[in-house]
N, C-alpha and C positions, 0 to 999 in steps of 0.2 A: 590622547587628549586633543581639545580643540585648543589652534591656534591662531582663528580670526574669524567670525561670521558676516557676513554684509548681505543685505536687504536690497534686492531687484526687484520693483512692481512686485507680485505675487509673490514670489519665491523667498526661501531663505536658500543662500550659499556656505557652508561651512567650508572652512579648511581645516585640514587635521596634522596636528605633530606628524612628523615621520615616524615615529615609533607608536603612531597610530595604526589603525587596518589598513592592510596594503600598503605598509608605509609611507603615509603619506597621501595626499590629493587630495578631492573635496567632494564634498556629497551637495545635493539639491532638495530640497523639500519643501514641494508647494504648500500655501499658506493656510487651505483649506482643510490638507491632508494631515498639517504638524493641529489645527483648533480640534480636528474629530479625534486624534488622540490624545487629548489633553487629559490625566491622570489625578487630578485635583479634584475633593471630596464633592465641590458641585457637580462634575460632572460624571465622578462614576461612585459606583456605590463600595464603601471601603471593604466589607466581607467577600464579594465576587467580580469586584472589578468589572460588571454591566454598569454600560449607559446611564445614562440618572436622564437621558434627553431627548429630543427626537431629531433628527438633521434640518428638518422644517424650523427646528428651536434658534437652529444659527442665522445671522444675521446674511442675508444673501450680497449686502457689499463690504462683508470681512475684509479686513487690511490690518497688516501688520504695522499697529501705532508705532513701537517702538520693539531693540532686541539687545539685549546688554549679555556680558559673561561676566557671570557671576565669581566668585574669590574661588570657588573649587572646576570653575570653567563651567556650569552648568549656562544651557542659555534660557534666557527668563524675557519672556517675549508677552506685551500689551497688547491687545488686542481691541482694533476699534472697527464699527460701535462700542460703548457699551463698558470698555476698560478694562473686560477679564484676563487674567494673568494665569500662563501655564509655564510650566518650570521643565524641563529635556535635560537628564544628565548626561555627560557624554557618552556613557556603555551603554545607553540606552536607544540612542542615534546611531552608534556605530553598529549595533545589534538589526537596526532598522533603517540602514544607510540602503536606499533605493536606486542605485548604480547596478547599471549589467551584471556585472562583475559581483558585489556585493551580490543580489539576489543569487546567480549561478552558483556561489559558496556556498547559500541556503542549502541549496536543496537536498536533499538527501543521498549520499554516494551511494552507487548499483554498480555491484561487481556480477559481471555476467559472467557466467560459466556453459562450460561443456562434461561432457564425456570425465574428460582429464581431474574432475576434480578430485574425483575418487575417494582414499580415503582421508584428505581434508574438506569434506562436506561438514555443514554447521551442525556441531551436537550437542545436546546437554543434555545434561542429570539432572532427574526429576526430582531425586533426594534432597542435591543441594540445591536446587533451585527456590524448594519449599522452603528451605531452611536459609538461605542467603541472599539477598537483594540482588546482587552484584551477581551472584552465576546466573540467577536470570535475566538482569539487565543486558549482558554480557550476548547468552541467547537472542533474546528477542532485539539486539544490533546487530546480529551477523543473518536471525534472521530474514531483517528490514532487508539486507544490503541484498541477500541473495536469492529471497523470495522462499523462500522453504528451512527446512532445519527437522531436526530428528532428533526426540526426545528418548532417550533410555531409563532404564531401570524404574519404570512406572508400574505400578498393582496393575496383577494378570488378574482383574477382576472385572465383569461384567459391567459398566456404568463409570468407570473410572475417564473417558474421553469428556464425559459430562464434569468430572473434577478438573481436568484438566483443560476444558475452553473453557468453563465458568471462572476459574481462577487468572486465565492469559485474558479474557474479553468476555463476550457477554452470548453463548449458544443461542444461536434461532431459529425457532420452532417453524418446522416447513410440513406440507400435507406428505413426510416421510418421518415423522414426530421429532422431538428433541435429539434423537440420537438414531442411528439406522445399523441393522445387521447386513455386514457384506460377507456373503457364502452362498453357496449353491443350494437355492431349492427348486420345486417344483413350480411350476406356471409362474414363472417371474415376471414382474410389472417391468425390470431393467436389466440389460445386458450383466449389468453388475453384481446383480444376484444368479451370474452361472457360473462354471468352470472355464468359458470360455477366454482365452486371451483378449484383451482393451489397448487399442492405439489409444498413445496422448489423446486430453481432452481435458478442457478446464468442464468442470460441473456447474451443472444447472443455468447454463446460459440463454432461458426461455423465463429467467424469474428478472424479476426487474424492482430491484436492483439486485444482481448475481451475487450468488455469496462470495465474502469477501476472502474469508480462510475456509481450509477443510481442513478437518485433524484425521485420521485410518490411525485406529490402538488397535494392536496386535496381542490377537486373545488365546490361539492355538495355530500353530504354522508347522504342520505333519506332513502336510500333505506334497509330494513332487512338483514344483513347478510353484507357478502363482509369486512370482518374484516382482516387489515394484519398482517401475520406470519413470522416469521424472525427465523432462528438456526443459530448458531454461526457454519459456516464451518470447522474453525480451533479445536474446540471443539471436535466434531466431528470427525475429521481426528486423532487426538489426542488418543478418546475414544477405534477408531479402532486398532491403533496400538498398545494400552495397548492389548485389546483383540485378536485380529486378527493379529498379525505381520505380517505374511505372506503376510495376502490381504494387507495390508497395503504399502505394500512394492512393491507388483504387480500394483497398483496402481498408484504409484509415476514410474515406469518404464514403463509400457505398453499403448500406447495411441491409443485412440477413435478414428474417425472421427463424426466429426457434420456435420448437414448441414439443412438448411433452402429452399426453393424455393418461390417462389411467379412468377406471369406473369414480375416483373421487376426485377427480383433477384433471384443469385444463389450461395448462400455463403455457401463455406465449411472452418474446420479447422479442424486439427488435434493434439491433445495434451490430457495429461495425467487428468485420476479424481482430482487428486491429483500431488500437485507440491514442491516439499522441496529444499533450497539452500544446497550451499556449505558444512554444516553444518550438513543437516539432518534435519532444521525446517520445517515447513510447512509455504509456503507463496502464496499457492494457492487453491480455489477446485473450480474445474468447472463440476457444476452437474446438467444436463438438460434432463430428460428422454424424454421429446415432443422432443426436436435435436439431440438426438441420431440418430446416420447414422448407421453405421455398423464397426463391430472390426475387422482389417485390420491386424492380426496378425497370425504366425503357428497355425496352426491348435491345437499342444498341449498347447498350450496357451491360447486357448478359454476356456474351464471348468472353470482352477483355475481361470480366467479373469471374467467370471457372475459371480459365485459364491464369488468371492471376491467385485464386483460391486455389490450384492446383499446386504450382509452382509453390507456395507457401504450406503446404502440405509435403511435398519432397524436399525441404527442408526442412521440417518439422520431425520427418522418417530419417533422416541421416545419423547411422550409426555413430560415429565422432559425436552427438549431441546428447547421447540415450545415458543417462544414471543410472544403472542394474544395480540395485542390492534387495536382498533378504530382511523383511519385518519378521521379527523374532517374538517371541510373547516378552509383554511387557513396552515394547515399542511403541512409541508413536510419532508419525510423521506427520507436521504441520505445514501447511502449503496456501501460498499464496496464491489462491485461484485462479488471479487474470494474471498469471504471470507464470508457474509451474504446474506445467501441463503433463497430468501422471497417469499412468495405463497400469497394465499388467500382464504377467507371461500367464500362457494359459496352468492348468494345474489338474490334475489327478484328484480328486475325490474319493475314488473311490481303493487308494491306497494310502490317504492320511485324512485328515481334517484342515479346513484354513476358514479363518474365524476371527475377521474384522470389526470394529464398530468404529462409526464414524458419526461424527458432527459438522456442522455449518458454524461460524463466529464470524460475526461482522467488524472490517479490516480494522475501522476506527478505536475498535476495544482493545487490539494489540498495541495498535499508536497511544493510546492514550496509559495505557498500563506502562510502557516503556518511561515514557514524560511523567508518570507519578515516580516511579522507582530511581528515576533520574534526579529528580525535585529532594526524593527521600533521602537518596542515601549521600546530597552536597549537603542536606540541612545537618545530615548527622555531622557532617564533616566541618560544617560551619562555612560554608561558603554559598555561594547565590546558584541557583542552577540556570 
């Protein structure tokens, strides 16, 4: 609960009960930032909560006329020019309290992993998933947290990876169609269509914007070998910057070009091994030594640039990092592209069968699935999500 606000030139200052967030302290919120989110039927439309305005619409010497707490504490603040009135419950500021601290809670927890996680790696059941909110809400949070997760008991059916990223987000159709066969054939457009063993490697980091998930369903697994490897990229980018700051650092500045060819296709991108926000986290690694193009950078920039790309590579190879398990028919492994970087042991053909399908889902359809199932199953509950 709020337990006093006061008015500084621009700003409003709250103070908050102790049995407020963080027990206690106060929040700030410039006067500009509290009128653009103002909730009130003039200015957003009640069905989708869009703008009703344009920011051009606001008065350019806004000032808060006046700012009272209302009998449930709510603050109900005048706005002058002009008079208009917006109303901020307290859950609703504390939700959008813009404090260090406050936003770093935001954010999303990332539990990095290694090697060790073994068999607590994130799973779920495609059974109950269809059939219960909540086991796949469940999923796609532990998901979020560790960038990959492993689907069981899904139809050993031909097309079923397209049931299964249609139903988590939304499959996108790339010049490899909706869905792609990974097994060995003959005159292969990609490594990936051989027997051959695959170091880590996020895919398709020459498309722009990279896909965001990969789904590999496991259709026939006879064959000796052909086991998938997974390292946690953020781990990784992590390990470097303890060790390596520098490369680390050159990394997150200096971008690659990728690129792909084939007879129907000619994809390039350009962007960093390594991607970190506002903050300095890492929320990205895009590492594909088969699409590496060439470093399009000063010349004095090239050494420290391998040499830092290398060093990030012999971390990326270290045993202690590598997930080995068995896709079984019926499986499927879901992987956060710029974050779980997956390979494979090589495999024998020509003593069993191994017979993948795979899809691309772009990342926002898993975020957004989570947030509807999250909304769904408090409404069932009757509570606000």
């Amino acid at each position: 609960m709020i337990r006093s606000i006061d008015v500084a030139g621009s700003n409003l200052t709250i103070a908050w009960e102790k049995s407020a967030p963080e027990n206690g302290g106060s929040a700030v919120f410039p006067a500009i930032w509290l009128r653009d989110n103002c909730r009130c039927p003039e200015c957003r439309h009640a069905g989708n909560g869009q703008r009703l305005y344009e920011i051009t619409d606001l008065p350019e010497d806004l000032a808060i006329g006046a700012a009272v707490l209302s009998d449930d504490k709510a603050v109900r603040i005048t706005w002058q020019p002009g008079g208009h009135v917006s109303t901020f419950t307290p859950a609703w500021l504390a939700d959008h309290d813009l404090s260090a601290e406050a936003r770093r809670g935001r954010k999303r927890p990332v539990k990095l992993w290694s090697k060790a996680i073994g068999t607590e790696m994130p799973i779920g059941d495609w059974r109950q998933m269809v059939s219960d909110p909540a086991a796949e809400l469940a999923f796609l949070d532990t998901f979020h947290a560790h960038g990959f997760g492993l689907i069981r008991n899904s139809p050993t059916v031909p097309g079923t990876v397209l049931q299964i990223g249609n139903h988590l987000g939304f499959v996108r159709v790339t010049n490899y169609g909706a869905l792609f066969d990974v097994k060995s054939v003959a005159n292969p457009t990609n490594l990936a269509y051989t027997p051959v063993g695959l170091g880590v490697h996020s895919d398709n980091p020459y498309r722009d914007p990279t896909p965001g998930v990969q789904l590999l369903h496991c259709l026939e697994s006879t064959a000796p070998g052909g086991d998938t490897l997974l390292v946690d990229g953020f781990n990784a980018a992590e390990i470097l910057r303890r060790e390596a700051p520098d490369a680390f650092d050159l990394l997150t500045r200096v971008p690659v070009n990728f690129r792909f060819r084939s007879n129907d296709a000619d994809l390039m991108a350009r962007q960093t091994l390594i991607s970190v926000d506002e903050g300095g986290n890492v929320v990205g690694v895009h590492f594909n030594n088969r699409s590496l193009d060439w470093l399009d950078a000063p010349a004095a920039m090239v050494v420290p640039w391998f040499a830092a790309y290398r060093k990030f590579a012999e971390v990326l190879h270290r045993p202690e990092g590598e997930l080995i398990f068995r896709l079984e028919p019926g499986d499927c492994v879901v992987m956060q592209n710029d974050r779980a970087l997956h390979g494979r042991t090589a495999f024998d053909p020509s003593k069993g069968s191994r017979h993948l399908q795979g899809a691309y889902v772009d990342k926002d359809g898993l975020e957004s699935r989570a947030r509807v199932l999250r909304r769904q199953i408090a409404e069932d509950k009757g509570v606000a999500a």
